[in-house]
C-alpha positions in Angstrom: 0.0 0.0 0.0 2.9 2.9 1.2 4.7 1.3 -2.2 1.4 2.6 -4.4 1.0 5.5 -2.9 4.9 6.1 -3.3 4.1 5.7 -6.9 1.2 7.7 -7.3 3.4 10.6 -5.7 6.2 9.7 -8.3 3.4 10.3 -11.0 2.3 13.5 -10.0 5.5 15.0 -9.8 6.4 13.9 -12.9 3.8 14.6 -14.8 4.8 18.8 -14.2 6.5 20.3 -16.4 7.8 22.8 -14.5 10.8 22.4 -12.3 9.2 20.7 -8.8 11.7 20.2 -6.2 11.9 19.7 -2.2 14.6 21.4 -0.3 15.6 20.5 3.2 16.4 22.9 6.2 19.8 23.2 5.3 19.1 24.1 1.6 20.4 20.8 0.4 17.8 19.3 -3.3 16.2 16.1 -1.2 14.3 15.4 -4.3 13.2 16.7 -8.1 11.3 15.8 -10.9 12.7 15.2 -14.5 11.9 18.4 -15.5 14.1 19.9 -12.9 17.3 17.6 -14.5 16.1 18.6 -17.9 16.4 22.7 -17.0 19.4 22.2 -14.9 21.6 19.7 -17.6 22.6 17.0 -14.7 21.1 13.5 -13.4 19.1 13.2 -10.7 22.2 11.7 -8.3 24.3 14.4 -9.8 21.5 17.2 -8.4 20.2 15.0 -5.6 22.1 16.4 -2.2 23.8 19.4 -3.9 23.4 22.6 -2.9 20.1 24.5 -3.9 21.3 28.0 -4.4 24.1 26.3 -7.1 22.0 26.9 -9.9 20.6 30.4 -10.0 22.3 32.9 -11.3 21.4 35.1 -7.9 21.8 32.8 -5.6 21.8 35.3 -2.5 18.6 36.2 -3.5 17.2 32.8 -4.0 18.5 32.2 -0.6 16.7 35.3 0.7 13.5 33.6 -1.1 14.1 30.6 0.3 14.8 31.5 4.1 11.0 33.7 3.8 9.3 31.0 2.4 10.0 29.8 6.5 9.1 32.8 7.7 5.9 33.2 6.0 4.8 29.4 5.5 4.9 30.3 1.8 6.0 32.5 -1.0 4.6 33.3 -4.5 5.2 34.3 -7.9 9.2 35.4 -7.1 11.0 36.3 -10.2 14.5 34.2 -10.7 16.8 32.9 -13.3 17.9 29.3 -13.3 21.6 28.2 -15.0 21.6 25.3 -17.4 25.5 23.6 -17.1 25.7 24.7 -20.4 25.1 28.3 -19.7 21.1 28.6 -21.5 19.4 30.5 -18.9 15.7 30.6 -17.8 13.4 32.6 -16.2 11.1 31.2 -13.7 8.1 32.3 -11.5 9.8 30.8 -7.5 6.6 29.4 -5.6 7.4 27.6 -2.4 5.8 26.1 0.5 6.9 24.7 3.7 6.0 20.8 4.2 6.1 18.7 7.7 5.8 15.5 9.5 2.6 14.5 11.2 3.7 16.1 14.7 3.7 19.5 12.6 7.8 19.5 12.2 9.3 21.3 9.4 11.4 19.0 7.2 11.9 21.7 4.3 10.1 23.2 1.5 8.4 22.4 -1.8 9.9 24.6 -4.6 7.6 24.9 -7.9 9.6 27.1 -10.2 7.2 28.1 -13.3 9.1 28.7 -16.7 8.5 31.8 -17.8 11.1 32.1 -20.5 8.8 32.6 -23.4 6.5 35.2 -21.6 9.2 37.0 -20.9 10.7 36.8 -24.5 7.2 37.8 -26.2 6.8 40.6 -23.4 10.6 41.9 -24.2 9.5 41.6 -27.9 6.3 43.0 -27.3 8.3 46.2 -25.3 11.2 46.3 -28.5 8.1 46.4 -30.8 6.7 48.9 -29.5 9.4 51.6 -28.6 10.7 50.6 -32.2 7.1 52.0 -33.5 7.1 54.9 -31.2 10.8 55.5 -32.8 8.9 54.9 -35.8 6.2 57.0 -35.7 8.5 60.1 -34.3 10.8 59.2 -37.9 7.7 59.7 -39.5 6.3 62.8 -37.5 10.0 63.8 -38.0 9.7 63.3 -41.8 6.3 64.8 -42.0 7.6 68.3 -40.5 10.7 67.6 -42.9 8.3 67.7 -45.4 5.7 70.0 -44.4 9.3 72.1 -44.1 10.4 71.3 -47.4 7.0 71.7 -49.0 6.3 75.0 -47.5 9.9 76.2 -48.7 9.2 75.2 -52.3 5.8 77.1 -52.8 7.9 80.0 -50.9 10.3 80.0 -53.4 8.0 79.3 -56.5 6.4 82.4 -54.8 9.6 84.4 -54.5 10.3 83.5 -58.3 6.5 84.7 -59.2 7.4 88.0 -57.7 10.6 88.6 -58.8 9.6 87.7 -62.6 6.9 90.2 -61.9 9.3 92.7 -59.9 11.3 92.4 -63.1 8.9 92.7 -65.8 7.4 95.5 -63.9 11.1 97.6 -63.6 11.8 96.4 -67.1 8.7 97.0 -69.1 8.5 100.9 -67.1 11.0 102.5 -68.8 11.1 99.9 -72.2 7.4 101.8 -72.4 8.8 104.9 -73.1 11.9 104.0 -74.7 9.7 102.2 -77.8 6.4 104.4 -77.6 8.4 107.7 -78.2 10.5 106.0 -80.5 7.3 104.9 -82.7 6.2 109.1 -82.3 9.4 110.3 -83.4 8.9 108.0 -86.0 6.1 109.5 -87.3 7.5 112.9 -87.6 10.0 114.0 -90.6 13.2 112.6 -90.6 16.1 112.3 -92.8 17.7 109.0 -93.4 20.0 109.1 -90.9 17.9 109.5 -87.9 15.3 107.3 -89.3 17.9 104.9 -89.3 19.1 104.9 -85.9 15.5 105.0 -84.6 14.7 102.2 -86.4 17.5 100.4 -84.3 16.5 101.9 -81.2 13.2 100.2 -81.7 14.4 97.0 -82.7 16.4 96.9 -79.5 13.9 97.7 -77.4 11.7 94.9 -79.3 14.0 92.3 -78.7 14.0 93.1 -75.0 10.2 92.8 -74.5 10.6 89.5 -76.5 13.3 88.1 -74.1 10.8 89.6 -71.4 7.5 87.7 -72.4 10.2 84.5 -73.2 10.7 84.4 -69.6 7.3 85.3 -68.1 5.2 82.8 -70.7 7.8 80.3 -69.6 6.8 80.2 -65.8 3.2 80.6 -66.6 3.4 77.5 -68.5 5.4 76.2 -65.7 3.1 77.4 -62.8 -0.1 75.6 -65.0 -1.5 79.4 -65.4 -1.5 79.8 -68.8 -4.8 80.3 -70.3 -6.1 79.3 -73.5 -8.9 81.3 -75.4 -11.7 79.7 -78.2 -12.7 82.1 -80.0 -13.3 82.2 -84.3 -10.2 83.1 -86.2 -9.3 82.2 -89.7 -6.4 80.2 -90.1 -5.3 80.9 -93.3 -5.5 84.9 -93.1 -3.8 84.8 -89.7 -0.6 82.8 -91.0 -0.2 84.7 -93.7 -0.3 87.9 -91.6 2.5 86.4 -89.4 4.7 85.4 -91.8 4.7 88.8 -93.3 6.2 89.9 -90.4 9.6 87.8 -91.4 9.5 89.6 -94.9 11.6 91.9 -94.5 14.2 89.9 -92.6 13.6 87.1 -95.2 15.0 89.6 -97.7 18.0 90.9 -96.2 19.4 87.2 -95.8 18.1 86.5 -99.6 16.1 83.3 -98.1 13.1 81.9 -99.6 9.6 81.6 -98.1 7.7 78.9 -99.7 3.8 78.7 -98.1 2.3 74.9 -98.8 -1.6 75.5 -97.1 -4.3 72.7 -97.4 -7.7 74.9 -98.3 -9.7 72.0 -97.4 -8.9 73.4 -94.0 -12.4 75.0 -93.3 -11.9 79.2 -93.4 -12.9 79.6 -89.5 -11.8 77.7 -86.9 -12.2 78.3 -82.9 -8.5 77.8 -81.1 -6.5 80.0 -79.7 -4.6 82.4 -82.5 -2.5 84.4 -80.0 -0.5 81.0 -79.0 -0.5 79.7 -82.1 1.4 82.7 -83.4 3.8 82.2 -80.8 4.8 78.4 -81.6 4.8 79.5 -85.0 6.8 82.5 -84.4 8.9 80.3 -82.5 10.0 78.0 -85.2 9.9 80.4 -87.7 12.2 82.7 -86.0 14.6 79.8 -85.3 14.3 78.9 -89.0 15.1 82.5 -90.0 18.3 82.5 -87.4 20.1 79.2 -88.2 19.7 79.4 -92.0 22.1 81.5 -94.1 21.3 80.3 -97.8 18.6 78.4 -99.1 15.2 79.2 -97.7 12.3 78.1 -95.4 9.2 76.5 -95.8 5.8 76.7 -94.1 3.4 74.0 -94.8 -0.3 73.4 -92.7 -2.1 70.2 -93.3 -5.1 68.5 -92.6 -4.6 65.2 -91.1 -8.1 64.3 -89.6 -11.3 65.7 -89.3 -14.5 64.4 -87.3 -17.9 66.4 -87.2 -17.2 68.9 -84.6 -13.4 69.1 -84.9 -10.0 68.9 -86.9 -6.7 67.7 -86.2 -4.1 70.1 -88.2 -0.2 69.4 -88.8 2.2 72.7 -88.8 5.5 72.0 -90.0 8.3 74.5 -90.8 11.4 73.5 -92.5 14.7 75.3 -93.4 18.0 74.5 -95.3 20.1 75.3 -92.4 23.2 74.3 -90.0 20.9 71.9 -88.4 21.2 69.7 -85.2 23.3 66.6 -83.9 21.5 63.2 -83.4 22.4 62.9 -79.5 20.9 67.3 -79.3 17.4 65.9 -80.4 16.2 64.3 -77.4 17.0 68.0 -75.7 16.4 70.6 -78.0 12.8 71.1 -76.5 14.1 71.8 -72.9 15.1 75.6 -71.4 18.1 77.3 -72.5 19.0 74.3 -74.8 20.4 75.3 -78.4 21.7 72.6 -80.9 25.4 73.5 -80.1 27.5 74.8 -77.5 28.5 77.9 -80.0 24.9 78.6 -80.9 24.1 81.3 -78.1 27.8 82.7 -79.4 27.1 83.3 -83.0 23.1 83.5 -83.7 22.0 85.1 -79.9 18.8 84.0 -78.4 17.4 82.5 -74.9 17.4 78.8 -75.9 13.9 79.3 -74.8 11.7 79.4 -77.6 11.9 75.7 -78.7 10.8 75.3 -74.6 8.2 77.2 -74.8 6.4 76.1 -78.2 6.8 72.8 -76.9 4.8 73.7 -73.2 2.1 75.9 -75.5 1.4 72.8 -78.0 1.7 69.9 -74.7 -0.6 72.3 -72.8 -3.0 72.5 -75.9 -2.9 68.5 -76.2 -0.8 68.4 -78.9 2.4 66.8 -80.3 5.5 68.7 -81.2 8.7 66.8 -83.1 11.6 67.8 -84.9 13.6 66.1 -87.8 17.3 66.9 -88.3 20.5 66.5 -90.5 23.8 68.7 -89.6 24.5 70.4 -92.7 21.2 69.8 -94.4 18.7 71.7 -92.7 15.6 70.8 -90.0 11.9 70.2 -90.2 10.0 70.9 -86.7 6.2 69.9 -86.9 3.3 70.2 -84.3 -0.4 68.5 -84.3 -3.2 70.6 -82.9 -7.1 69.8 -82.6 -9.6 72.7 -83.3 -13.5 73.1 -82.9 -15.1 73.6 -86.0 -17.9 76.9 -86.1 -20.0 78.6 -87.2 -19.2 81.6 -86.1 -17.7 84.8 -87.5 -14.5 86.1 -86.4 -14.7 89.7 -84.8 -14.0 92.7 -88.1 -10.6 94.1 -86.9 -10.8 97.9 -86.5 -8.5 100.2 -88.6 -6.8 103.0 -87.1 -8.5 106.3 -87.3 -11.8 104.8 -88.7 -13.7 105.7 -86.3 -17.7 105.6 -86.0 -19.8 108.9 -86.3 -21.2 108.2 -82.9 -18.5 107.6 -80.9 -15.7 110.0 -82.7 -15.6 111.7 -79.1 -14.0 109.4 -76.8 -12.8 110.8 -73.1 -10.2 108.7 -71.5 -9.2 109.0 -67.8 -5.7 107.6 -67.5 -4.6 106.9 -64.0 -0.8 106.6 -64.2 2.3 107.7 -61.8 4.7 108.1 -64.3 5.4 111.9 -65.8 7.2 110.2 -69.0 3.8 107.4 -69.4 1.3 110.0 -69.0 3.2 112.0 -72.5 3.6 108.9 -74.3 -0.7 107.9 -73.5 -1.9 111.2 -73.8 0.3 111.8 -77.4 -0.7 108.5 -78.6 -4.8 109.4 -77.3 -4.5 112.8 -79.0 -3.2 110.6 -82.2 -6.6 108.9 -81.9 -8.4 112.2 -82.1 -9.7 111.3 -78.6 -9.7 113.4 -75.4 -7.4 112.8 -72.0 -7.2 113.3 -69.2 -4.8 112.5 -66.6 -4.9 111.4 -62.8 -1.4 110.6 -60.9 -3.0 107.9 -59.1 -5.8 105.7 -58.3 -7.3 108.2 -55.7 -7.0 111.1 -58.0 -9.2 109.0 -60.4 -11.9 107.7 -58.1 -11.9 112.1 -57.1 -12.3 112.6 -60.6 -14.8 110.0 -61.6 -17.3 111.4 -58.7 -17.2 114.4 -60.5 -16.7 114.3 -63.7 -18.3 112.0 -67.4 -15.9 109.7 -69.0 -15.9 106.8 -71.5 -13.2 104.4 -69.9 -10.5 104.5 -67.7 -7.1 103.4 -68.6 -5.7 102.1 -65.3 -2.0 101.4 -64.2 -2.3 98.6 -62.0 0.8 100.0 -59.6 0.8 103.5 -58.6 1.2 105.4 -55.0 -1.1 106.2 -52.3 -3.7 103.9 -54.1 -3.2 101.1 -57.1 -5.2 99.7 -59.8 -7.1 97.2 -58.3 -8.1 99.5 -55.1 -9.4 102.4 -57.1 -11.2 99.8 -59.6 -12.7 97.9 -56.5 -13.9 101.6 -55.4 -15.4 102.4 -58.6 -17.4 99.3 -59.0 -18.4 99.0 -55.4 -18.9 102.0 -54.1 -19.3 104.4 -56.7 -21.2 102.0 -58.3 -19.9 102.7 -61.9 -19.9 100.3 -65.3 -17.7 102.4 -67.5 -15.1 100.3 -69.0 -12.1 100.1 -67.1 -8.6 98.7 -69.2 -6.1 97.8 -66.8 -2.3 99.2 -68.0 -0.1 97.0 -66.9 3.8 96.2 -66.8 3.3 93.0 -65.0 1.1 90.6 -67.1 2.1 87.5 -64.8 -1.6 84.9 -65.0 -1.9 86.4 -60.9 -2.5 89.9 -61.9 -4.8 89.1 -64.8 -7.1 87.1 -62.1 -7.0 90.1 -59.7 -7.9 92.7 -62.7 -10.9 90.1 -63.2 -11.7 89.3 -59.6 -12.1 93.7 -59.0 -14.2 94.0 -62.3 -11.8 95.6 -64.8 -12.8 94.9 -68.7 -10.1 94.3 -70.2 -6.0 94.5 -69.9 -2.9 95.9 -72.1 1.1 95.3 -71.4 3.4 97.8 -71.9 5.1 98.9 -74.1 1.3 99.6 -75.3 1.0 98.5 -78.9 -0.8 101.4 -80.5 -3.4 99.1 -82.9 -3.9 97.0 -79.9 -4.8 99.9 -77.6 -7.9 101.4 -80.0 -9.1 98.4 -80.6 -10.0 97.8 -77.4 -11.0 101.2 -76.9 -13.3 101.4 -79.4 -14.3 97.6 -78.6 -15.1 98.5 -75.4 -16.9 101.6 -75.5 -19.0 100.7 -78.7 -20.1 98.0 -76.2 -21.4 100.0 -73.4 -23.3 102.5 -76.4 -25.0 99.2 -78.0 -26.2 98.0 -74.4 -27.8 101.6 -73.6 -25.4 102.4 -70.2 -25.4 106.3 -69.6 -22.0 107.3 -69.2 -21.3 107.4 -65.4 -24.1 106.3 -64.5 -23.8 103.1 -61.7 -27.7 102.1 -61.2 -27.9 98.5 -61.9 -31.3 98.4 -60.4 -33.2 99.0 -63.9 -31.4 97.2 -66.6 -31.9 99.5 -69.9 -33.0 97.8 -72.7 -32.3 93.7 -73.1 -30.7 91.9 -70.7 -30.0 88.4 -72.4 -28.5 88.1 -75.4 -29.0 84.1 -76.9 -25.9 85.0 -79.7 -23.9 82.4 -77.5 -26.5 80.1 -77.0 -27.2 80.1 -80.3 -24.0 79.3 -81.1 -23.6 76.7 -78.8 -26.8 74.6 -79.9 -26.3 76.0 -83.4 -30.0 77.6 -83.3 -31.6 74.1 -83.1 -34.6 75.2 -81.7 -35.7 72.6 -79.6 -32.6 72.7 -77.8 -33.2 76.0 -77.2 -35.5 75.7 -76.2 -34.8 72.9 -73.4 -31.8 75.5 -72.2 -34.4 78.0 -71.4 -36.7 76.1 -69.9 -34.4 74.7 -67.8 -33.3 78.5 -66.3 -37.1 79.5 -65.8 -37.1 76.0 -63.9 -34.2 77.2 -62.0 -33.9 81.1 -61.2 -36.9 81.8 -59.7 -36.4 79.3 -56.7 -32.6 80.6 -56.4 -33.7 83.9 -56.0 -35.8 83.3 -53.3 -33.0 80.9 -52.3 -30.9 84.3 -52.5 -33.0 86.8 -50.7 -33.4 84.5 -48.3 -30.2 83.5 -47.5 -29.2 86.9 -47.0 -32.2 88.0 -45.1 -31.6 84.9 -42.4 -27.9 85.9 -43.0 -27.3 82.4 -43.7 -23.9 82.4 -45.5 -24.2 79.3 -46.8 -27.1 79.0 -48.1 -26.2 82.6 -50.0 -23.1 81.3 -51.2 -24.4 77.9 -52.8 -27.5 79.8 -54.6 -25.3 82.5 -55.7 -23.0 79.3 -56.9 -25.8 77.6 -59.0 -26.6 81.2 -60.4 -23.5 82.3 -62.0 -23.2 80.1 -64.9 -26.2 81.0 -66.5 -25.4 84.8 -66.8 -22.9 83.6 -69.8 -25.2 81.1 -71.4 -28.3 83.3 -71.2 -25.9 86.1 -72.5 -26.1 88.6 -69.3 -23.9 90.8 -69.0 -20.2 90.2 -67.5 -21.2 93.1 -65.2 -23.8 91.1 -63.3 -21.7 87.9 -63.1 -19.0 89.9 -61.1 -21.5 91.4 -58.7 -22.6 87.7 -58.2 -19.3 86.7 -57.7 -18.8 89.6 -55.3 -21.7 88.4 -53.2 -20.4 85.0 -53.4 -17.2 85.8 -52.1 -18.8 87.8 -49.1 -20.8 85.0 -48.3 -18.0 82.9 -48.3 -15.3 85.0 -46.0 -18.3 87.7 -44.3 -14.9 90.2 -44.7 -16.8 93.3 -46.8 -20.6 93.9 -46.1 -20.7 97.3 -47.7 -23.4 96.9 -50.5 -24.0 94.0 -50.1 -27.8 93.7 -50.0 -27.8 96.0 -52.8 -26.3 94.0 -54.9 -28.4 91.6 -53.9 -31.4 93.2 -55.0 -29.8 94.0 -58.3 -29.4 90.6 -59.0 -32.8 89.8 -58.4 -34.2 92.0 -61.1 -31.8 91.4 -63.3 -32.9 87.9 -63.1 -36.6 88.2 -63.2 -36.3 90.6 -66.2 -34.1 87.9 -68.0 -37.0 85.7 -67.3 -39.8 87.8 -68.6 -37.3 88.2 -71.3 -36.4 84.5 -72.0 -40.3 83.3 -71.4 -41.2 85.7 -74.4 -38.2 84.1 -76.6 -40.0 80.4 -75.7 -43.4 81.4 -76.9 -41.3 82.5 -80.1 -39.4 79.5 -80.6 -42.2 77.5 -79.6 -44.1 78.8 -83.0 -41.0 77.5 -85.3 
């Protein structure tokens, strides 16, 4: 019987597999369990009698342990470290318990030492892990302010590069204004042959400077993704025969010939953007002209597809000249890149034109390629898509043929500089028109209050107050549509925006180009006659006459009059609700609700023909409802832009009934 339960003692010891272990008094091993030899490396005779504290690598403190498991009657959960002969180590959890004979002696103590090895290896990992993704996450936080940093410093220099470009082309273009406008009036006047000459070079110098000048401004407004793209009718074939004449005269003096190859299954009017396209043309013509010394130059425009609303055309100018290595190719599109190392030396120019015809036909959608053989000339050639139309192309205006009724045009020129307001008011009096000047943008605003004109010419940066403050006053406050042209020697995309954004008409660089300038005069002020504005006169609250005008959406659903019809229907669906939508907004003074009728409102002013005036107060009113910074006027303009609307829909219902009849 003592033999079974001997055994069945045996078996429960053995079948731990922790470390279980009695200990007597004197802290020699009395007995153990295989999984004791198995941690410790020895037999059980070998461990049997030895010394306890032997195999811990503390073994004061396992004999502190030990000595307070007699103290207490028991111990739990101590933390220790147990030597294998070989050196492996493991941690262990010390539990221990005195044990005695039946009298109630103490013989010694029953050790149970838990392995905690792997605990404590997942709970170092565990700790590792997760200071190594706090290092982690302050890397990234690190990395992010880097970049935040680095970020912030690049749109600070892209914006220190904006403004000096602008700096520049503003202290450049100031005094180039002068230096070609009163060349051009001296040029006018008798000379002999002499003097003629040497103007004529003055003038060509200054040209070439305002050509290196808009080389280098177009270049970063391509760059900055601000370069704007018109659609408007234009014929082709008359507009690249009135650039090439330009070359003519250089053409001659390097005894080149101009051969024109033009497809006239191209249809007469396109819509596209003209201005740009003279530029890449001008471009590669100009680089044509430069590198080739005999032979001549070729201009050929093709039509390689066409669909029923557009047409894909090929441009391709070729010349007999030096032209380019193989391994230059792959580069000759990028800045300040020429086809040889001696090219700036002996022909001049930027290396930027190639850059920039390329950015202008890639912006456009369009491919640009050259072909090249050194010594046997070079063939650069460009795709571009254009909208077919039906539209006409605005009549350019001759100088000095001016209409009975407006033969008396007063100009107010607002301009700081003593030698710009000659040069305007001799080239205004060349017009036949009358001027007047004001030093700066205060003067003006005094002068409007008091006195009638029929537009303003407007420098954009003068003392005391600019351009854009007087122009905000005159629209705002003094409530005034006359035409207002801004003058400007910075024509960087971010002044253009802020002429629009105050309510200017219209723009012109300096050095003013003469034709340019009455055009837009005459433009402009034929406008405000044909739309029956009063000169001075600032109440919006009546529109006089019309005020819809269905040319563009005719044009747009090329007078099908059911579609017409559906467009109209669908803004007497819509504007009387967003009106009400408006008044309320601003009567509850709920901004948002303001701002998102006002949102769904603007578009139709330009289909439904309304005039740009209206769409800038509704942008005004917009913007207030969207920053509350300027309340001034506010619920004025609000009420304007009621009326305006319900007229335009007593207006447009009448044009339904009539296109309901066709």
């Amino acid at each position: 019987m003592e033999q079974q339960e001997s055994q069945y003692a045996r078996s429960l010891i053995e079948a731990s597999l922790d470390p279980l272990l009695t200990i007597s008094t004197e802290g020699k091993i009395m007995d153990m369990n295989s999984a004791t030899a198995h941690i410790i490396g020895l037999s059980r005779d070998e461990i049997t009698d030895s010394n306890f504290f032997d195999y811990f690598t503390e073994p004061q403190k396992a004999r502190e342990i030990y000595q307070a498991v007699f103290e207490k009657g028991s111990v739990a959960d101590y933390p220790l470290t147990l030597r294998h002969i070989s050196g492996k180590l493991t941690d262990v959890l010390f539990n221990g318990s005195v044990f005695r004979d039946n009298s109630g002696n103490v013989l010694g103590v029953v050790i149970v030492a838990r392995d905690i090895t792997d605990q404590k290896r997942k709970a170092r990992e565990l700790t590792e892990a997760k200071e190594l993704a706090e290092m982690a996450n302050e890397q990234a936080q690190i990395a992010k302010k880097n970049a935040q940093l680095a970020t912030r410093k690049a749109e600070e220099a892209v914006k220190a590069k904006q403004q000096f470009l602008s700096n520049m082309s503003h202290e450049i273009r100031t005094p180039m204004t002068a230096i070609i406008g009163f060349t051009k009036v001296l040029l006018k006047t008798e000379l002999n042959a002499r003097q003629k000459e040497y103007l004529t070079a003055i003038k060509m110098s200054g040209d070439a400077l305002i050509v290196l000048i808009n080389d280098i401004l177009d270049l970063a407004k391509v760059d900055a993704g601000k370069m704007t793209f018109e659609q408007i009718p234009f014929r082709p074939g008359l507009s690249l025969s009135a650039m090439l004449h330009l070359f003519k005269q250089k053409i001659e003096e390097k005894n080149l010939r101009l051969d024109v190859e033009y497809d006239e299954t191209i249809p007469d009017v396109l819509l596209g953007d003209p201005v740009r396209l003279h530029q890449i043309i001008l471009n590669l013509v100009s680089n044509a002209i430069k590198f080739t010394n005999e032979g001549g130059i070729k201009v050929c425009v093709k039509k390689v597809a066409e669909k029923e609303d557009d047409i894909t055309l090929r441009f391709s100018v070729s010349d007999t000249g030096i032209g380019i290595d193989k391994d230059k190719l792959e580069k000759i599109f990028e800045n300040f890149q020429q086809g040889s190392s001696e090219s700036s030396r002996l022909y001049g120019g930027t290396g930027l034109g190639l850059a920039i015809a390329k950015k202008l036909v890639d912006s456009q959608g369009g491919d640009i390629w050259v072909e090249s053989e050194i010594n046997k000339g070079s063939m650069f050639s460009f795709t571009l898509d254009f909208l077919k139309t039906d539209m006409m192309p605005d009549a350019e205006i001759e100088l000095m043929e001016l209409h009975s009724e407006i033969k008396k045009i007063k100009v107010l020129v607002a301009e700081d500089v003593p030698l710009n307001q000659l040069l305007m008011k001799t080239i205004l009096d060349e017009f036949g028109f009358e001027c007047d000047i004001a030093e700066n943008g205060k003067i003006a605003v005094e002068k409007l209050k008091v006195n009638s004109y029929d537009v303003v010419l407007m420098d954009l940066q003068m003392p005391e107050m600019n351009g854009f403050e007087a122009t905000a006053i005159i629209r705002n406050r003094l409530q005034l549509r006359i035409p207002v042209i801004a003058l400007t020697a910075d024509v960087t995309t971010v002044d253009l925006a802020k002429c629009t954004a105050v309510g200017m008409n219209d723009y012109i660089a300096k050095p003013v180009d003469e034709r340019l300038l009455y055009s837009k005069i005459v433009n402009l002020v034929k406008q405000s006659l044909s739309s029956g504005e009063q000169k001075n006169e600032g109440d919006y609250t009546e529109t006089k006459g019309k005020c819809t005008d269905l040319v563009y959406l005719m044009q747009r659903t090329k007078s099908n009059p059911a579609l017409m019809m559906e467009m109209i229907s669908l803004y007497l669906e819509q504007t009387p609700p967003l009106v009400d939508a408006m008044k309320q907004g601003m009567k509850n003074k709920d901004w948002d609700a303001l701002y998102s009728a006002i949102h769904k409102m603007i578009p139709s002013f330009s289909i439904m023909g309304i005039n740009h005036d209206f769409e800038m107060m509704a942008k005004k009113v917009q913007e207030f409802a969207s920053s509350q910074q300027q309340t001034n006027g506010i619920s004025e303009l609000v009420l304007q832009l009621e009326n305006v609307c319900m007229q335009a829909c007593r207006e447009l219902e009448a044009e339904y009934q009539v296109l309901k009849k066709i």
